[in-house]
C-alpha positions in Angstrom: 13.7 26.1 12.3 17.2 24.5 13.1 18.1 21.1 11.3 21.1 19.1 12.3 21.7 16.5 9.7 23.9 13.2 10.5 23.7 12.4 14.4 25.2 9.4 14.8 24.0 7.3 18.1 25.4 4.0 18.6 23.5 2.8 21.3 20.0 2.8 22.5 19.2 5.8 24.4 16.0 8.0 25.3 14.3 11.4 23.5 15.4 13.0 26.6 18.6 11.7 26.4 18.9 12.6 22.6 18.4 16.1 23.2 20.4 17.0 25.6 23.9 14.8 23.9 22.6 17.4 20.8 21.8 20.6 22.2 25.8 19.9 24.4 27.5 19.2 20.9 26.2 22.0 18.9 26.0 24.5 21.9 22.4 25.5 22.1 21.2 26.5 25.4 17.8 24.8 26.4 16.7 27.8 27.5 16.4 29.2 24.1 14.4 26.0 22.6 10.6 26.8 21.9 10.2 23.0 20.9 12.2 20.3 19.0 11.3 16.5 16.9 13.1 14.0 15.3 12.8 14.9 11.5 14.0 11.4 10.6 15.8 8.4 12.0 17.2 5.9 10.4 19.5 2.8 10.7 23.0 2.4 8.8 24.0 -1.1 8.9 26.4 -1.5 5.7 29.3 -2.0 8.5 27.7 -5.0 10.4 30.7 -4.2 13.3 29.6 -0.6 13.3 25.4 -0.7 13.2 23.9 2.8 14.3 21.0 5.0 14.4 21.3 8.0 11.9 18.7 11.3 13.4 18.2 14.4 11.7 16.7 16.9 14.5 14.5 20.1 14.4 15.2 22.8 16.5 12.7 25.8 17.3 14.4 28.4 18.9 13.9 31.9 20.3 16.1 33.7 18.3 18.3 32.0 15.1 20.6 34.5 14.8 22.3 33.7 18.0 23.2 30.2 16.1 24.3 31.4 12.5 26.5 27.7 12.8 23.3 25.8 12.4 21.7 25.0 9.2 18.3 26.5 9.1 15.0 25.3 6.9 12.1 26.8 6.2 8.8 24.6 7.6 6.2 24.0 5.0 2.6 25.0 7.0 1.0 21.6 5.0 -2.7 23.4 6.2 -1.6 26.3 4.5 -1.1 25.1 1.5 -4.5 23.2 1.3 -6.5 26.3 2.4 -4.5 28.2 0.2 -5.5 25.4 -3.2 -9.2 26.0 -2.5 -11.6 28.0 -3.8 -13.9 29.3 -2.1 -16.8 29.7 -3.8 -16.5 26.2 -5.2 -17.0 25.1 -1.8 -20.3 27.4 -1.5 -21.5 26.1 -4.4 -20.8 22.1 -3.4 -22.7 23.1 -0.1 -26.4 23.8 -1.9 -25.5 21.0 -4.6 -25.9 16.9 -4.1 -22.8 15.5 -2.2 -19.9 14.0 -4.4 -20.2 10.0 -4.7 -16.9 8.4 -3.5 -16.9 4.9 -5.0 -14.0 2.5 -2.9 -13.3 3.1 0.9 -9.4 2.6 0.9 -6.9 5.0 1.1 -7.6 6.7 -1.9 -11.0 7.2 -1.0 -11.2 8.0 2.8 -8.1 10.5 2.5 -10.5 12.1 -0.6 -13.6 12.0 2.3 -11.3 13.2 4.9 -10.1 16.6 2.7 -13.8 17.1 1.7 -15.0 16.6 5.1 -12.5 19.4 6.5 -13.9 21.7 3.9 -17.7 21.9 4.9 -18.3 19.1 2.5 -20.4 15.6 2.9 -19.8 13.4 0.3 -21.2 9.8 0.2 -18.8 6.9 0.2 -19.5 3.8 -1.6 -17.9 0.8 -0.8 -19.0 -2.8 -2.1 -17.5 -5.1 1.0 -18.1 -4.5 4.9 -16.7 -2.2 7.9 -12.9 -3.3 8.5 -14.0 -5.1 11.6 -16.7 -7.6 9.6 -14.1 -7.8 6.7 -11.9 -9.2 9.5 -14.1 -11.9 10.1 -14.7 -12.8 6.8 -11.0 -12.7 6.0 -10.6 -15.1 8.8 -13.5 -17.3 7.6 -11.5 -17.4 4.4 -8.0 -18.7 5.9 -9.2 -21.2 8.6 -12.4 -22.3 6.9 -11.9 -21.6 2.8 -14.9 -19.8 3.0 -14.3 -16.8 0.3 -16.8 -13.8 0.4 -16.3 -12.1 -3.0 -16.8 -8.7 -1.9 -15.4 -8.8 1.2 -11.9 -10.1 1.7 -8.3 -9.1 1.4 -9.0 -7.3 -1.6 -12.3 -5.6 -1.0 -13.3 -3.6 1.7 -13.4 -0.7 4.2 -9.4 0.2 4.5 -8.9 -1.5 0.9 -6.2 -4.2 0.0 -3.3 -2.8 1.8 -5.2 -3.3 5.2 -4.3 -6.7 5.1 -0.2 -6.1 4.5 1.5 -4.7 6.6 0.6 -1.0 7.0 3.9 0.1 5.1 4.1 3.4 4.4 7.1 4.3 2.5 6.9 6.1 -1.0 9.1 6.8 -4.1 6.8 9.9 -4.4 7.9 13.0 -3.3 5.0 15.5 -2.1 4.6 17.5 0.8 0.9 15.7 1.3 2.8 12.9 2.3 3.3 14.6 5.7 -0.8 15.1 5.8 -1.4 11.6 5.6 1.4 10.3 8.0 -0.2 13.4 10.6 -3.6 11.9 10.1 -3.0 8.7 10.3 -1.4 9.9 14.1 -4.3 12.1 14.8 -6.6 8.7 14.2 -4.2 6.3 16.4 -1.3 5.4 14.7 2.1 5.4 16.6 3.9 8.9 16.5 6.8 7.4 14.9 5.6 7.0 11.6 6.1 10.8 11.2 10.5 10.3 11.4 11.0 6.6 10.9 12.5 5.9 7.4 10.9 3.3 6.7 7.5 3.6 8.7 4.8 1.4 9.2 1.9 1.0 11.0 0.6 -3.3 10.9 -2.6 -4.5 10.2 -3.6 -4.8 13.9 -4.0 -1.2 14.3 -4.9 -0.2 10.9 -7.9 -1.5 11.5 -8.7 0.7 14.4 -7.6 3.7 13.1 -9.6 3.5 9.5 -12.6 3.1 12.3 -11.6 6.0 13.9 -11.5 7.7 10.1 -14.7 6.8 9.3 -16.6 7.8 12.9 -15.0 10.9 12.2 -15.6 11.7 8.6 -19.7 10.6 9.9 -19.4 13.1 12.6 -18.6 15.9 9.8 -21.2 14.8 7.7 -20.0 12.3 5.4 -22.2 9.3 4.9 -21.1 5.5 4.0 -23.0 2.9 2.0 -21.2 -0.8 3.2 -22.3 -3.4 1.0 -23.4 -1.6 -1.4 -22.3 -2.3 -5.4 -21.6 0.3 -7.5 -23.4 -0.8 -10.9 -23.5 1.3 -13.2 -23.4 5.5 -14.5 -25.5 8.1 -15.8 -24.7 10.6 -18.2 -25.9 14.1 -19.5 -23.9 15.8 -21.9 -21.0 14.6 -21.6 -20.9 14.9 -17.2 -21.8 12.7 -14.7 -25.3 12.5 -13.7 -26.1 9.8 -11.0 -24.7 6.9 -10.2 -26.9 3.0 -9.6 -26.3 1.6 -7.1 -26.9 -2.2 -5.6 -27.3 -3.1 -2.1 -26.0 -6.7 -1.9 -27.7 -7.6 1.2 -31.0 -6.8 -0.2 -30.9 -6.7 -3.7 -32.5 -3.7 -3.6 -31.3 -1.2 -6.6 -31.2 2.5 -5.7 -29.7 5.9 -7.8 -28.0 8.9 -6.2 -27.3 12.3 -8.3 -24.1 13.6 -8.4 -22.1 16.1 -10.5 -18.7 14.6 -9.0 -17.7 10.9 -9.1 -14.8 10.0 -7.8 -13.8 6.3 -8.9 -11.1 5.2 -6.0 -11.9 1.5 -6.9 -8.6 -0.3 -6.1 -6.6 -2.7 -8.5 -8.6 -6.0 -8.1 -12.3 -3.8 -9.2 -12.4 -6.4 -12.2 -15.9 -6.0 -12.8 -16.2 -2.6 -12.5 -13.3 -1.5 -14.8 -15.3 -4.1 -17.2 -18.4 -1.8 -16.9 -16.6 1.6 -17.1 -15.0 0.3 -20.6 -18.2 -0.8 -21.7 -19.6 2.7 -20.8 -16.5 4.6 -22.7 -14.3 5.5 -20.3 -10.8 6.1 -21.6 -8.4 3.4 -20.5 -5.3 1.8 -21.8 -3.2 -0.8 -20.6 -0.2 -0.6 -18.5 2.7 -2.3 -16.8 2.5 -4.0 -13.8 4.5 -7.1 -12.5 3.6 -10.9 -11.1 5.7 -13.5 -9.2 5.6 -15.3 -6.1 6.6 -14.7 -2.7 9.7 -16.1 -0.7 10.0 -16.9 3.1 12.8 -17.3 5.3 13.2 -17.7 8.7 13.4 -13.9 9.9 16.3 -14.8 12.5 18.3 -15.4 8.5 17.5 -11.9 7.6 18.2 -10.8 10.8 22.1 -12.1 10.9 22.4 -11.2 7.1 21.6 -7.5 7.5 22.7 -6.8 10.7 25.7 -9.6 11.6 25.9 -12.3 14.4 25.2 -10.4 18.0 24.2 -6.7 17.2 25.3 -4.3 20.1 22.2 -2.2 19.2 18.5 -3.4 20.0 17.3 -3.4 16.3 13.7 -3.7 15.1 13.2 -7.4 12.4 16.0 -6.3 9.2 14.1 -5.6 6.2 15.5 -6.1 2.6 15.0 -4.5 -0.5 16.5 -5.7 -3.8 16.9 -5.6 -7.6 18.1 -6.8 -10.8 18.0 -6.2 -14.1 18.1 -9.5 -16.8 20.5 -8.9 -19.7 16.8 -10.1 -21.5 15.7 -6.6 -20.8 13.6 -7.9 -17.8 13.7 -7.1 -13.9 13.1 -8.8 -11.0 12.6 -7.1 -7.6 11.7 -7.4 -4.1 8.0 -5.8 -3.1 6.3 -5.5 0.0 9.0 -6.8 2.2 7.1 -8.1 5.2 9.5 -8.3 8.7 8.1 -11.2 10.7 5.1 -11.7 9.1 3.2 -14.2 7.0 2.1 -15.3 3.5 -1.7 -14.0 3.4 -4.6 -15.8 0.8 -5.7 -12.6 -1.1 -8.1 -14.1 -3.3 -11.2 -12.0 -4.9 -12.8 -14.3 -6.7 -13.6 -17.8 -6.5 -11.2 -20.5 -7.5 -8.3 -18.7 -7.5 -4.9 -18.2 -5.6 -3.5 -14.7 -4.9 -0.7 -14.5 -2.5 0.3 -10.9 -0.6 1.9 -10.2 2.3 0.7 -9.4 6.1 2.6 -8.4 9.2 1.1 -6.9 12.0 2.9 -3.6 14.1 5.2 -5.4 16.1 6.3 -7.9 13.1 7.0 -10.9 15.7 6.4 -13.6 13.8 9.0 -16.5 13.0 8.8 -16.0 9.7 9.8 -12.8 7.0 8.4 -12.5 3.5 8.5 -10.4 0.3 7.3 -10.4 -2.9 9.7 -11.8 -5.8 8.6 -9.9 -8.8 9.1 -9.7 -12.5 8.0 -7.0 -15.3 5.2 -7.7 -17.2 4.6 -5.5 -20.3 1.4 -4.9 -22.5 3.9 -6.5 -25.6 3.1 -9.5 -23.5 -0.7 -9.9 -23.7 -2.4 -11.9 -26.4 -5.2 -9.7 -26.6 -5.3 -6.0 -27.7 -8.5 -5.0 -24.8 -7.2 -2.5 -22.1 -8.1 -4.8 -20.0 -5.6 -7.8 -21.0 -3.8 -7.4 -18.0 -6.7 -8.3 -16.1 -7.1 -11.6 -18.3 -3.1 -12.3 -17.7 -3.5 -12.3 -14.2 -6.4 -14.1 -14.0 -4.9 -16.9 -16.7 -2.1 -17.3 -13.6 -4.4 -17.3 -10.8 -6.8 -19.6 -12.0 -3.8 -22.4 -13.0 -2.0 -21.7 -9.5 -5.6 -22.7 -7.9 -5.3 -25.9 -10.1 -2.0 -26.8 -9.1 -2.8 -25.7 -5.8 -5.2 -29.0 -5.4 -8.5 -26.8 -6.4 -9.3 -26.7 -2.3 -8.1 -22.4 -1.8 -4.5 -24.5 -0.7 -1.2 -22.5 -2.5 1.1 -24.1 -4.4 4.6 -23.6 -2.6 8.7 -25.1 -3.2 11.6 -24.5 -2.5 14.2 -22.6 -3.7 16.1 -24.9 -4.2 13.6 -26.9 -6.2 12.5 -24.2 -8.0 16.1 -23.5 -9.4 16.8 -27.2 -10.5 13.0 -27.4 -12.4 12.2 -30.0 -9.5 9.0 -30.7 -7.8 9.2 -29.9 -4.0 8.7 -33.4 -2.1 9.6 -32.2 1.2 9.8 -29.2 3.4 12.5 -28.0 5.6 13.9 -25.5 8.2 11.1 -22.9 7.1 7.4 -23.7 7.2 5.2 -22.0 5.1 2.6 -19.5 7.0 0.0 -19.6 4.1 -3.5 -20.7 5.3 -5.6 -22.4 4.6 -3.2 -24.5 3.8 0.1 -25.4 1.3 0.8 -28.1 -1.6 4.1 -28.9 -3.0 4.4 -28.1 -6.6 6.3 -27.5 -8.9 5.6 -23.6 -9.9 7.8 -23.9 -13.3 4.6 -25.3 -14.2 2.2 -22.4 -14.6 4.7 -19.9 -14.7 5.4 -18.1 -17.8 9.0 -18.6 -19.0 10.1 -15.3 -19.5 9.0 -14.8 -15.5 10.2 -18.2 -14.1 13.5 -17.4 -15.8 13.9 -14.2 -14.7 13.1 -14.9 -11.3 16.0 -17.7 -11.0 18.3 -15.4 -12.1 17.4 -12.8 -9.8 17.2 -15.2 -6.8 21.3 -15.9 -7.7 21.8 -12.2 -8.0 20.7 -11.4 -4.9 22.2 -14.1 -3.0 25.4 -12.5 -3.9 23.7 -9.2 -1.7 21.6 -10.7 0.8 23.2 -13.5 2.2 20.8 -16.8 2.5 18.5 -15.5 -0.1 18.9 -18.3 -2.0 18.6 -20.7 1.1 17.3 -24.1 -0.2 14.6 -24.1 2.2 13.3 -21.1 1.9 10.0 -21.3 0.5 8.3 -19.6 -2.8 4.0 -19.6 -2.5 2.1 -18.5 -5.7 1.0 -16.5 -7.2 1.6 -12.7 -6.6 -0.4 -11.0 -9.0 -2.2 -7.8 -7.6 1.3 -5.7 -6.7 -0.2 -2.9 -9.1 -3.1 -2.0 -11.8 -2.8 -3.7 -14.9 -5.6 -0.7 -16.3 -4.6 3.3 -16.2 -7.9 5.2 -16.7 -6.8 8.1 -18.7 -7.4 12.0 -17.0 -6.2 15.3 -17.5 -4.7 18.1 -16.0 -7.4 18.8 -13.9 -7.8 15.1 -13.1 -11.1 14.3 -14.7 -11.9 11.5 -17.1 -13.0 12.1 -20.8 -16.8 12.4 -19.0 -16.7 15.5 -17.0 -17.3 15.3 -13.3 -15.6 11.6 -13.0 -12.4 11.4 -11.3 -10.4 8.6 -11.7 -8.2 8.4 -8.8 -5.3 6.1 -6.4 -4.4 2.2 -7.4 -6.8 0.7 -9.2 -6.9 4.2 -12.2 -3.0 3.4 -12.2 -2.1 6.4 -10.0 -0.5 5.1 -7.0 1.3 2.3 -5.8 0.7 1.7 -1.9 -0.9 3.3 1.4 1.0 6.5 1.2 0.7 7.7 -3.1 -2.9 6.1 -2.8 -3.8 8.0 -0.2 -2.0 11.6 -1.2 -3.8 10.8 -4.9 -7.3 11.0 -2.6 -6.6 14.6 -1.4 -5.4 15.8 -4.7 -8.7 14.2 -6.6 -10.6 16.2 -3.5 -8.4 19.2 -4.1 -9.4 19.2 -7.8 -12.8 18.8 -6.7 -12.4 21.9 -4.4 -11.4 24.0 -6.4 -7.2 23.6 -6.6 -7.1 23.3 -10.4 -9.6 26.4 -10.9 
């Protein structure tokens, strides 16, 4: 394969058009392609008066040699590679034996199904809240009529909590899986784009068609789902899973299923059940994870700041991404940057306020958000429990509710507010896009010091990079708390628990951090399963 790095377009032009300016530069006759894609494409605006698109292009042709000018790369065969991690007697022997559970139906646990599926086997997926397209009803019953179903909302449910962002699918990790999940995800609806964007995406308007499309398929192959249905509880026999209890929550009805291979893709906000796996001696310990608030903007601000007054190019909403580091020792970053989008209630349990936020694929909306977010380390907790993260968050959630007016309304200010210690009275040029509904505040309030301090400083700092940042209108909601885990259940090298069989695995057992790592953590935790580790 042929890969030309650094084309430089400065205008808006077609594939077709692409092509043939690159095959002309780098004199390649057309008649020697076999096939070609955009590798990557990308947009370089740190010269707002000279914006363009940056492509890296693959080239199959007939015969290299004839273009010893061109860089050449060798193309990982991503099939290959699976096939060749998996033994094959493993799989013989999972094919006689009771089907592996799958407890949590996000990411983490339909890209687990989906690899098991693909091998011949049928494993049983366990997921507490509803199909994505009840969840979405519920969600909405939540934000126009504060009606909160505790297993199924933002938080809980088929296509898990990142569903309800904005589909984003970059990663810091760097694994060749990562091009199986952005090829399923195509193969199951998503745009093709996804696959050379830099920064893909996919919105939560057609992420909840294709985790349909995922599931009919992984049914079609065998798989089998349990909606509604609470995991409760684990036996053990000598030191391996046995079965796992089960509770429908529509019936009440309690019901066990044998297994030999559990594998717990639960999600960060699983409260109760990382409660019952410590109870039941699971190794875990606690971890870092961060809290804050989010901050909107008008996204025609973000727009002028990134990419300057009248852009010759026709870009897609500017994004942002930021960071600083407190001479405290602290950060402060930005998370989740949602391009024309809006503050979503994520709440998972009742009287409480957790903020995320939600864009769908076209990212229209008057409004951008992002997460504001600041370090929290187990040195911070009171309480010396894995789980004292959880309690932390909870401690937040529960006062933002409070200050909130105890009705499921957020707490917002503004920035400007926020900086001087000063109780919002008033809005301004942005209005907030939380439902079901705001209340001015003062957030110094329940925030911890060490955060509230950290975030003002941060908010200066990155005034002095993003223009407007700090725009006195802009608007903070609270709280963000569920960016991350606060729990890391411990595994080893072959990715099991200290309880054989149990594999702790994606977000909520502290091994991912979004779509993309949850998801690639599935396949490996399925790989394992297989036979990759043997």
């Amino acid at each position: 394969m042929l890969r030309i790095n650094n084309i430089k377009i400065r205008e808006n032009i077609s594939d077709e058009a692409l092509i043939n300016l690159v095959i002309h530069k780098f004199h390649i006759k057309s008649s020697d392609i076999v096939k070609w894609h955009i590798s990557k494409k990308s947009i370089d605006a740190r010269k707002k008066t000279d914006i363009f698109f940056n492509y890296i292009i693959d080239i199959e042709v007939k015969d290299e040699s004839k273009y010893p000018h061109i860089h050449k790369i060798e193309k990982v065969d991503i099939e290959k590679m699976i096939k060749d991690n998996i033994n094959i007697s493993i799989v013989s022997s999972l094919q006689s034996k009771v089907s592996p559970v799958i407890v949590g139906a996000g990411p983490a646990g339909l890209f687990s199904a989906l690899i098991l599926v693909q091998n011949g086997i049928s494993p049983i997926i366990i997921e507490q809240g509803k199909t994505v397209q009840e969840r979405k009803k519920d969600v909405d019953n939540f934000l126009y009529n504060k009606q909160l179903h505790i297993f199924s909302n933002v938080q809980f449910g088929e296509g898990g909590a990142g569903t309800f962002s904005d589909g984003k699918l970059t990663t810091g990790i760097h694994n060749p899986l990562c091009q199986k999940v952005l090829e399923e995800f195509v193969h199951f609806g998503a745009p093709e784009e996804i696959l050379y964007l830099s920064k893909p995406h996919i919105g939560t308007d057609k992420l909840i068609h294709i985790i349909e499309n995922m599931r009919n398929y992984i049914v079609s192959k065998g798989g089998k789902f349990y909606f509604n249905t609470k995991f409760i509880n684990f036996t053990i026999h000598n030191q391996k899973i046995h079965s796992v209890l089960l509770k429908n929550l529509t019936t009440n009805d309690t019901f066990e299923i044998n297994t030999s291979n559990l594998i717990l893709a639960i999600g960060h906000s699983s409260r109760d059940t990382f409660e019952l796996l410590y109870k039941n001696g699971i190794t875990m310990e606690k971890k870092n994870f961060s809290v804050g608030v989010r901050i909107e903007h008008l996204q025609r601000d973000i727009n002028k700041a990134q990419y300057g007054e009248n852009p010759k190019l026709k870009l897609p909403p500017a994004e942002y991404k930021l960071a600083y580091h407190a001479p405290s020792g602290r950060s402060c970053y930005s998370f989740c940057m949602c391009p024309g989008g809006t503050v979503i209630a994520s709440s998972s349990e009742k009287n409480t306020i957790v903020t995320n936020g939600m864009s769908n694929y076209l990212r229209d909306g008057t409004n951008a958000n992002a997460a504001l977010l600041v370090n929290v380390t187990p040195e911070d907790f009171t309480d010396s429990s894995p789980l004292a993260g959880i309690y932390f968050q909870k401690d937040l959630e529960e006062k933002a509710f409070i200050l909130g007016g105890s009705n499921y309304y957020a707490p917002i200010q503004k920035v400007e507010d926020f900086l001087n210690n000063k109780k919002s009275s008033q809005i301004g040029s942005v209005i907030p896009s939380y439902l079901p509904g705001t209340t001015l505040s003062n957030l110094n309030d329940i925030l911890p010091h060490f955060i509230s301090s950290t975030l003002k400083e941060g908010i200066l700092y990155f005034d002095k990079k993003l223009s407007g940042l700090a725009n006195p209108d802009a608007i903070l909601t609270g709280v963000e708390t569920r960016s991350s885990s606060p729990v890391k259940i411990r595994r080893n090298d072959s990715l099991m628990s200290n309880i054989e069989g149990i594999y702790p695995c994606g977000e909520g057992a502290g091994y991912a951090g979004g779509i993309m790592s949850a998801a690639v953590d599935g396949i490996k935790c399925s790989l394992a399963i297989l036979g990759a580790n043997d």
